[in-house]
C-alpha positions in Angstrom: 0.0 0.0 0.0 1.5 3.5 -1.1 1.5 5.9 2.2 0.7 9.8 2.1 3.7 11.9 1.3 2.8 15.1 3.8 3.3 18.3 2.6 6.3 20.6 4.4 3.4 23.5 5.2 0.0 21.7 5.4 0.2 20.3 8.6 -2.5 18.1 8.3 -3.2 14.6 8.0 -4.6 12.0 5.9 -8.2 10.0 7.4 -6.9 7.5 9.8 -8.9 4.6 8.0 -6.1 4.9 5.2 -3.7 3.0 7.6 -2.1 0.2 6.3 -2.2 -3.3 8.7 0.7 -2.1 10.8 -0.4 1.6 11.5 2.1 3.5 9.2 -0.3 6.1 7.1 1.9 9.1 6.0 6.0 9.5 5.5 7.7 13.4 5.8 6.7 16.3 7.1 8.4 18.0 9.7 8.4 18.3 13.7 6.6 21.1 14.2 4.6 22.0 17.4 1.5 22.6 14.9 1.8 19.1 13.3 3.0 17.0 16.6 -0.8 18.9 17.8 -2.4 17.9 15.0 -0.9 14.4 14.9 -1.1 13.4 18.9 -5.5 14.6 18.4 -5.8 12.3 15.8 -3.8 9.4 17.7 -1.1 9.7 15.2 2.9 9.1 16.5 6.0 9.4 14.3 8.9 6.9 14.2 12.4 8.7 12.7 16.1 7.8 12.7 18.6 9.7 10.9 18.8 9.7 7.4 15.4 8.5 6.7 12.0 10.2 6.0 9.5 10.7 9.5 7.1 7.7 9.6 3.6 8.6 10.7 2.2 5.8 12.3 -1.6 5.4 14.1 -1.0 3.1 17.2 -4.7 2.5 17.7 -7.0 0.2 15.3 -9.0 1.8 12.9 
């Protein structure tokens, strides 16, 4: 399944129920206070390492 590429200045996010089996619905994005707001309402966490995009991933069953 092909995840959401999030924009750098919308900081919204995709409807959760387009969550693939593990979670993961989005990749990019950045770490601002606007989007971790918008991402910890809808039940939405990120996973990220170095050198590799931000995972957005929805811990909760849809």
């Amino acid at each position: 399944m092909p995840f959401f590429q999030l924009s750098e200045t919308d900081t919204g996010f995709p409807p959760a129920h387009f969550a693939d089996e593990q979670g993961m619905i989005a990749v990019g994005g950045d770490l601002s206070v606007e989007r971790l707001l918008n991402a910890y309402q809808s039940g939405i966490y990120f996973w990220f390492s170095p050198m590799d995009f931000i995972k957005w991933c929805r811990l909760t069953p849809v």
